[in-house]
C-alpha positions in Angstrom: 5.1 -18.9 24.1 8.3 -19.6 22.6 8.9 -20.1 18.7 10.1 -23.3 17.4 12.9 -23.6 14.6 13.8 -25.9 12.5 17.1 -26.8 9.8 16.2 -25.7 6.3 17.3 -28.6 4.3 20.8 -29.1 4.5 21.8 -25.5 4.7 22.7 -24.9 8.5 20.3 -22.6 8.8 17.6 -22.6 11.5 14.3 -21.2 10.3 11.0 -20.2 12.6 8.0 -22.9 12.5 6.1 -20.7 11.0 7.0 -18.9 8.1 4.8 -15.5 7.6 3.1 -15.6 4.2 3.0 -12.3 2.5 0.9 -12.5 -0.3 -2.1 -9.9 0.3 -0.5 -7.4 1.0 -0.8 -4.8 -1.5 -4.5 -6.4 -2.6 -6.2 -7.4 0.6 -4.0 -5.5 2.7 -2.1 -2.1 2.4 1.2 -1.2 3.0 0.8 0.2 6.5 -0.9 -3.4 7.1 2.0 -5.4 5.8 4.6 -3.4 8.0 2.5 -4.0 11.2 2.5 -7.9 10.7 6.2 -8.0 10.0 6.6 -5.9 13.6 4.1 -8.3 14.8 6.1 -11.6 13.6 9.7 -10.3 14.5 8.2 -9.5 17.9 6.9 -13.1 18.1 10.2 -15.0 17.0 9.6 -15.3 12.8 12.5 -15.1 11.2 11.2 -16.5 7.6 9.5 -14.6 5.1 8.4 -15.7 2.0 6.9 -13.9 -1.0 7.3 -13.6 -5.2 7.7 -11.9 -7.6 4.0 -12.7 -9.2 2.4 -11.2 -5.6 -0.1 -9.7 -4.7 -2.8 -12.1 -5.3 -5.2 -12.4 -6.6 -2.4 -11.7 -9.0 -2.8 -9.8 -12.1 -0.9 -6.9 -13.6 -1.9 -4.2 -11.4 -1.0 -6.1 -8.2 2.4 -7.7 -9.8 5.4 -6.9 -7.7 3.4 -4.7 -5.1 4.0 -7.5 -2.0 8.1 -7.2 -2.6 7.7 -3.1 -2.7 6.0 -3.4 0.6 8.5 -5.6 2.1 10.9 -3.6 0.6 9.6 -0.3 2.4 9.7 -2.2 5.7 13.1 -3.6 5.1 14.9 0.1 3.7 12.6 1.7 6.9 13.1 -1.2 9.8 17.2 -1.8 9.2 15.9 -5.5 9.8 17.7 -7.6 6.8 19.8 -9.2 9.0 17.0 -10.4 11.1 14.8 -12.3 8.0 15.6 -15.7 6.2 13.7 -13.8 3.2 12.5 -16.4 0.5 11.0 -15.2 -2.7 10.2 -17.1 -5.7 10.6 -16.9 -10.5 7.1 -17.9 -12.1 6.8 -20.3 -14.3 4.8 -20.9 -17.2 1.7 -18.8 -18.3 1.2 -15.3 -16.8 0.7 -12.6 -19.6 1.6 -9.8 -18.0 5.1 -11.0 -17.0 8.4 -10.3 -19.4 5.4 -10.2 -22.1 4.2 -13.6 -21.6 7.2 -15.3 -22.4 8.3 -16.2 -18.3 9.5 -19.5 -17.8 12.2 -21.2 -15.5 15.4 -20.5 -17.8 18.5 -18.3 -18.1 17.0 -15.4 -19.4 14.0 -15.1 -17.0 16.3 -15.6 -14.4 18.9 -12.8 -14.9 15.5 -10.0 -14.9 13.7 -12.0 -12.5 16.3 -11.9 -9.9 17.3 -8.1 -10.4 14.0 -6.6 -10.2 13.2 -8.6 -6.6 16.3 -7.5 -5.3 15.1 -3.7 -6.7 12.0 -4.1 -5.2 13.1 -5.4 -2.0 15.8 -3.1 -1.6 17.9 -5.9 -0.9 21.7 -7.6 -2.2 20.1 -10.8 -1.6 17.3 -13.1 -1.4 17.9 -16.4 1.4 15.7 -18.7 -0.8 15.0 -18.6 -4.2 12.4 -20.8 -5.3 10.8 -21.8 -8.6 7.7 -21.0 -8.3 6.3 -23.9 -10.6 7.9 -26.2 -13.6 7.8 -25.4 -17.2 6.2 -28.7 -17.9 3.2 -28.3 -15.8 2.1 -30.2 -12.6 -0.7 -31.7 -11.3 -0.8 -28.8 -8.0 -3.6 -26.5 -8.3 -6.2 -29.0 -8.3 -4.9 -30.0 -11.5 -4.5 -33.9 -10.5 -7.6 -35.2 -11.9 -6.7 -34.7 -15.0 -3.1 -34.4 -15.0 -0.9 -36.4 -17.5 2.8 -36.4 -17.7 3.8 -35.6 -21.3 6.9 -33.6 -21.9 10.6 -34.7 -23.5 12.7 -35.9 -20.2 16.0 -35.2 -21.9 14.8 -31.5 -22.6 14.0 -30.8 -19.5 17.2 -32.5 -17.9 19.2 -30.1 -20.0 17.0 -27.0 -18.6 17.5 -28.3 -15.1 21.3 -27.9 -15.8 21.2 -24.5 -17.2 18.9 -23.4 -14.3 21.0 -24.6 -11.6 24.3 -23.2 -13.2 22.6 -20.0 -13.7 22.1 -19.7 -10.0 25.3 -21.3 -9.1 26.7 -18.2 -10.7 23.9 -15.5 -8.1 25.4 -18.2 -5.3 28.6 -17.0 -6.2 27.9 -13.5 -6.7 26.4 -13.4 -3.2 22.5 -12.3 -4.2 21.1 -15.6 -3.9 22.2 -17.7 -0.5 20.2 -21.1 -1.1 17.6 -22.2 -3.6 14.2 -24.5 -3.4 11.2 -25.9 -5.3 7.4 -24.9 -5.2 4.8 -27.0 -6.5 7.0 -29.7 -7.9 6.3 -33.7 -8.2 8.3 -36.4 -6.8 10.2 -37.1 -10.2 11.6 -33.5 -10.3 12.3 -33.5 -7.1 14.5 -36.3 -7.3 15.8 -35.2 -11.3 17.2 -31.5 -9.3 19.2 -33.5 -6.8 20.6 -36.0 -8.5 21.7 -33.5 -11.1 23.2 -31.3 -8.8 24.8 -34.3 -6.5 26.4 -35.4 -10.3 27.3 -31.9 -11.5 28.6 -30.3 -8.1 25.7 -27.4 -8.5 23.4 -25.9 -5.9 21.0 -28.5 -3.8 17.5 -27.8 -3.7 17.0 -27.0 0.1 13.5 -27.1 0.7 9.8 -27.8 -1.3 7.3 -25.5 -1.3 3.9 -27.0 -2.1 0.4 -27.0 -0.9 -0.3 -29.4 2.1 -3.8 -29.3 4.8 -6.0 -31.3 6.4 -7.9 -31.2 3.1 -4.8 -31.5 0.6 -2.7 -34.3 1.7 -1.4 -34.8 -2.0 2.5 -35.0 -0.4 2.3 -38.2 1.1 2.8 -40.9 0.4 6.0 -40.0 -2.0 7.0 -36.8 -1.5 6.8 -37.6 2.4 9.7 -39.9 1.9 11.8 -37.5 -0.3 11.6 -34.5 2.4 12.9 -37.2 4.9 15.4 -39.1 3.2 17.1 -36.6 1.3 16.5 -33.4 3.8 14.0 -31.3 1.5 11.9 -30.4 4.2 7.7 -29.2 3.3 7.5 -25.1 3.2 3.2 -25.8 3.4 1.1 -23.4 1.7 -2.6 -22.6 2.0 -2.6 -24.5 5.0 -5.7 -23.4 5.9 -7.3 -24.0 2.5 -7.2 -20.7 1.6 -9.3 -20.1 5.0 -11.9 -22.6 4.2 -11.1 -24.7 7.2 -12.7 -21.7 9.3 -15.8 -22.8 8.0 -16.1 -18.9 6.7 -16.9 -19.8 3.1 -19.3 -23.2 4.0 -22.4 -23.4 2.0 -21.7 -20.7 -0.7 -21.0 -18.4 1.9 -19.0 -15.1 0.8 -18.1 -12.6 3.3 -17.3 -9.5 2.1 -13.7 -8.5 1.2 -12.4 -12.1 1.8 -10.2 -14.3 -0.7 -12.5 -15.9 -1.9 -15.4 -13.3 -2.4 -12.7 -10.9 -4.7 -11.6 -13.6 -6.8 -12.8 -13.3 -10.5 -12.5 -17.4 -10.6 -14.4 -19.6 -9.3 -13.1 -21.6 -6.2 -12.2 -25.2 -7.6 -11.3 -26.3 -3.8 -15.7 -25.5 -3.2 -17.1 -29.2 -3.9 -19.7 -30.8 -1.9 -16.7 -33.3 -0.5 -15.0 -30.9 0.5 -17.4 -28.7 2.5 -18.4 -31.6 4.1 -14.7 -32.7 5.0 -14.6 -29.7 7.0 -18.0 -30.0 8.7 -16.3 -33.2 9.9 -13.1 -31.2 11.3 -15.0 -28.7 13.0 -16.7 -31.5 14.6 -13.5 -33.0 15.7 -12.1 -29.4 16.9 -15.5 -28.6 18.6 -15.5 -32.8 20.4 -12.0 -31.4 21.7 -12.5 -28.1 22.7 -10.0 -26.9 20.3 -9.8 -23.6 17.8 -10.4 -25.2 14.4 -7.7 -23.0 12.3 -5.2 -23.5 15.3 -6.0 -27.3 15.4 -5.7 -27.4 11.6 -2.0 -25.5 11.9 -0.7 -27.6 14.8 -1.4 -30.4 12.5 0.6 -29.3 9.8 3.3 -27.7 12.0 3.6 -31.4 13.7 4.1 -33.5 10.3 7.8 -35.0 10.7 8.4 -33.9 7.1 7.3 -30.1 7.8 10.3 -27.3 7.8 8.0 -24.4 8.0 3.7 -23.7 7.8 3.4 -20.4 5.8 0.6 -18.5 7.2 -1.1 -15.6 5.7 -3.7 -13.3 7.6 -5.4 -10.3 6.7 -6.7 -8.7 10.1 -3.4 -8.8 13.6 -6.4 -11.1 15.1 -5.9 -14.0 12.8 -2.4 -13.7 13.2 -1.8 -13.8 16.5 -4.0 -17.2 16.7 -2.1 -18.3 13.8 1.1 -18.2 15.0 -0.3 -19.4 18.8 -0.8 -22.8 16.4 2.6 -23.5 17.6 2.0 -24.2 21.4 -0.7 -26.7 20.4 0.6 -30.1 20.6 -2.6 -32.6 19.1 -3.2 -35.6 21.6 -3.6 -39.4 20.2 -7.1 -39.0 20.2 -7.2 -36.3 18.3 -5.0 -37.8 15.6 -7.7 -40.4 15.7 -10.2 -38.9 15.3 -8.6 -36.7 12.0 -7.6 -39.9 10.4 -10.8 -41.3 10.8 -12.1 -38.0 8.6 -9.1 -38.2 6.0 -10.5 -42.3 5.6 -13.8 -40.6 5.1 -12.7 -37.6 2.8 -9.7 -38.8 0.9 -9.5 -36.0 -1.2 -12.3 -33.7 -1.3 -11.2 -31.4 -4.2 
């Protein structure tokens, strides 16, 4: 099975179909774990990494910065550098145990944020360097039902600038190659490339945000974006945090999974949704087809879609994960998904 690739934005470079997600290790995996699956995914044709600075998860001050050292180890022990597109990503907004609870997307942040991932990754530079989430808030993380834009346009306009001349200057300096959104809206989408079309700065390259069978929250308008204006989908959780394997239905918590260590409740855990992927299974099952891979082949097949970011905790789920991108989903099965998503619009 050969990888696919595709551009990243309008940057020239080509990046694998799926991108290995990195955020357990150092929580749900150890160190030892995380170098295996980076073998594993070289081996198999990944060339795109992505991680942050806020990782592992669930994050919290003991597990901050732990993923980048262990990609760091891999990277100082492997010689590989050359071999990765290696995205990480600055927080935004609310973490209490980062730069003393005063991180946000500005200047400041910025210049430590950037030097202490490139210490911990042993690295000169980082391929894609992504805000991890706006200052002013956003309706991802199930968020959208109550979510109301209130914030002072021309403030944030005037952030936007100094944020994208601050990395101009890391472009220039060679530690940063391109940069890109995570968990942004249509309007700043839009706000970061006009500015930097009107200012000659740095063009976002690529939006990371959270897109399933179950999370469909980028179309309509943010489907058009990614086409029009080359801003391709990086897709997280595209498993639903691996509630699509039907491994958390009912209440069910296995032991040592995602779900089961997290101190918060699970917001995505409604009726709706369990019942949404009931229905899926029931479409994989009518097909003969692996649920999670089914599940990833659709995401890895949306027109908009630069890259699915997969994240696996045991060398079994990864290997079906990343065999997702053989699967090619037949008209009827498209059906028969649409006819769900008509059913379960947005079941969390």
């Amino acid at each position: 099975m050969d990888m696919k690739y595709r551009k990243l934005g309008r940057t020239g470079i080509d990046v694998s179909l799926i991108c290995l997600g990195t955020m357990t290790w150092g929580k749900q995996n150890t160190e030892e774990e995380g170098h295996t699956q980076m073998d594993y995914a070289l081996e198999r044709g990944i060339n795109f990494f992505d991680t942050a600075e806020m990782y592992a998860v669930p994050p919290s001050a003991e597990t901050y910065g732990k993923t980048e050292e262990i990609i760091g180890t891999w990277l100082a022990a492997r010689k590989s550098r050359s071999r990765v597109i290696l995205a990480s990503k600055i927080v935004g907004p609310g973490t209490p145990w980062i730069r003393g609870g005063q991180a946000r997307i500005d200047r400041r942040n910025i210049l430590a944020a950037l030097e202490q991932s490139l210490k911990r990754l042993q690295t000169d530079y980082i391929d894609l360097y992504q805000l991890h989430w706006p200052n002013r808030g956003s309706y991802h993380f199930q968020q959208q039902w109550a979510y109301a834009p209130a914030f002072d346009a021309r403030a944030e306009e005037e952030n936007f600038l100094e944020v994208l001349e601050v990395l101009q200057g890391f472009i220039k300096a060679g530690k940063i190659r391109h940069i890109g959104l995570s968990n942004e809206t249509a309007w700043g989408t839009m706000k970061w490339l006009a500015l930097a079309e009107k200012h000659n700065l740095p063009r976002m390259a690529s939006i990371q945000n959270e897109y399933s069978l179950l999370c469909r929250l980028f179309e309509p308008d943010l489907h058009e974006i990614a086409m029009a204006e080359d801003v391709g989908l990086l897709a997280w959780s595209p498993l639903t945090r691996g509630m699509l394997s039907g491994k958390y239905l009912d209440g069910a918590r296995p032991p040592g999974a995602r779900l089961t260590i997290t101190p918060t409740p699970e917001r995505r855990d409604t009726p709706q949704c369990n019942a949404a992927i009931k229905a899926y299974m029931a479409v994989a099952d009518k097909h003969g087809l692996d649920m999670c891979q089914m599940a990833l082949a659709f995401v890895n097949e949306r027109p908009f879609t630069t890259a699915t970011i997969i994240g696996a905790t045991t060398m079994e789920q990864l290997r079906s994960n990343i065999d997702s991108v053989a699967l090619s989903l037949p008209p009827a099965v498209l059906e028969d998904i649409q006819a769900v998503r008509r059913n379960y619009p947005v079941p969390y």
